[in-house]
C-alpha positions in Angstrom: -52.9 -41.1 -39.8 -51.9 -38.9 -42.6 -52.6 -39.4 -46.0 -49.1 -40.5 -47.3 -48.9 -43.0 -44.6 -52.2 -44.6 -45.4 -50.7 -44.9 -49.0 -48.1 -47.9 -49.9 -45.3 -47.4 -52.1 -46.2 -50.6 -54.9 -49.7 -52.2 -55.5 -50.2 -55.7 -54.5 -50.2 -56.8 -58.3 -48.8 -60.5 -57.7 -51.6 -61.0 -54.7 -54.3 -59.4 -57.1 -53.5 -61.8 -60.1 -53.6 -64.8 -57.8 -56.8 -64.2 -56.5 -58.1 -62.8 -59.7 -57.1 -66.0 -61.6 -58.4 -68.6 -58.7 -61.8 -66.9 -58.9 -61.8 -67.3 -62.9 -60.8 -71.3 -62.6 -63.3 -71.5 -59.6 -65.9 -69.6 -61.7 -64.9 -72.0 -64.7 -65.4 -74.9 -62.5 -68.6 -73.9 -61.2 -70.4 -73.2 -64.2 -68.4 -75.0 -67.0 -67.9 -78.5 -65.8 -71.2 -79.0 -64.6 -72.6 -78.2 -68.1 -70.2 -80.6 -69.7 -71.7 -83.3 -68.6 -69.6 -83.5 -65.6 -71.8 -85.1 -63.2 -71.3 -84.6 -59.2 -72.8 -87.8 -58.9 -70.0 -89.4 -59.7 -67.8 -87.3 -57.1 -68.7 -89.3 -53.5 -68.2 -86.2 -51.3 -70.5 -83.8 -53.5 -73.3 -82.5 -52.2 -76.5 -83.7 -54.4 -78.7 -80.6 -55.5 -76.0 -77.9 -56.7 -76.4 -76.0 -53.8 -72.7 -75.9 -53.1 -72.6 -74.8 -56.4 -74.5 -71.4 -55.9 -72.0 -71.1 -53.5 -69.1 -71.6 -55.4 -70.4 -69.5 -57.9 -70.9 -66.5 -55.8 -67.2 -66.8 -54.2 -66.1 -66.7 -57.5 -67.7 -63.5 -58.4 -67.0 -61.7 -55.2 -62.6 -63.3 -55.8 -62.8 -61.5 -59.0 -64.0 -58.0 -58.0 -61.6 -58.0 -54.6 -59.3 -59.0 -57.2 -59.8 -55.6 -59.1 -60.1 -54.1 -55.8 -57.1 -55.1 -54.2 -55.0 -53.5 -57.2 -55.0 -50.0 -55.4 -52.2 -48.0 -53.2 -54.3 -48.0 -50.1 -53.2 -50.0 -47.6 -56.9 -49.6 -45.4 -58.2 -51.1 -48.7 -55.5 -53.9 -49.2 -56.0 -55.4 -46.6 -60.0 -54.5 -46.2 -60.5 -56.7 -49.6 -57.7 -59.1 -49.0 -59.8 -60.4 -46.0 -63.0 -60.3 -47.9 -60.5 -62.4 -50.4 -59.3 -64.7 -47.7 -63.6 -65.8 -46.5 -64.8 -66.5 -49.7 -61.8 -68.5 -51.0 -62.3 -70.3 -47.3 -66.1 -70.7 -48.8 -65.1 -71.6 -52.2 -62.9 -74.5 -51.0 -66.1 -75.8 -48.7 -68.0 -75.5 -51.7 -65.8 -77.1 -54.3 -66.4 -80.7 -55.6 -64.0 -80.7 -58.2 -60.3 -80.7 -57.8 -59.6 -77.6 -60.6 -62.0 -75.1 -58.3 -60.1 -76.7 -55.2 -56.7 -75.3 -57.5 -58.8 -72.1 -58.2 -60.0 -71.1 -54.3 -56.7 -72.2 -53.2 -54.6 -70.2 -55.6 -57.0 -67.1 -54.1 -55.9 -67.9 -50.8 -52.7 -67.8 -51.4 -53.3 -64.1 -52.9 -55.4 -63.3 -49.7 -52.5 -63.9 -47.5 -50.3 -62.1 -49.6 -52.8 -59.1 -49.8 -52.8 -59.2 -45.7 -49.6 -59.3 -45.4 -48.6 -56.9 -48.0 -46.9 -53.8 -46.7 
């Protein structure tokens, strides 16, 4: 493959701001609401511990640098990240207990699948 056809005409910008903004509410809702007072007690499907929370932390991380990633004119690396994208918003929804990081990690995989299937 040459290296004009590995290239793509327009970033994915759109796909890069909605996974870059569902890792920032996910990463908001795993650190701030838990510190608030928020407790996952209270939430009868949450995992007692924080464990899930670790978790949700980390996918929120690794959205947000895919998200800087994925704003490139490579299409190998589009769609390289956008997958990374697409397992840890899959992880972030397993992980999330409250219903703004389930907004977040689903608002990422959204931008995922736009990523993938960006041309």
């Amino acid at each position: 493959m040459s290296e004009t056809a590995a290239k793509v005409v327009e970033r994915p910008s759109l796909a890069s701001k909605f996974v870059a903004i569902g890792g920032a509410i996910g990463l908001i809702g795993s650190v701030f609401l838990p510190l608030v007072g928020i407790s996952q007690a209270s939430i009868p499907y949450a995992f007692y511990g924080g464990g899930q929370l670790w978790v949700g932390i980390v996918a929120s991380v690794i959205l947000i640098v895919s998200a800087i990633a994925l704003h490139t004119t490579h299409r190998g690396r589009i769609h390289g990240w956008s997958v990374i994208a697409l397992i840890f918003s899959i992880f972030g929804l397993t992980s999330s207990s409250y219903d703004i990081m389930v907004i977040g990690f689903g608002l990422a995989l959204i931008g995922s699948i736009m990523g993938i299937t960006h041309q």
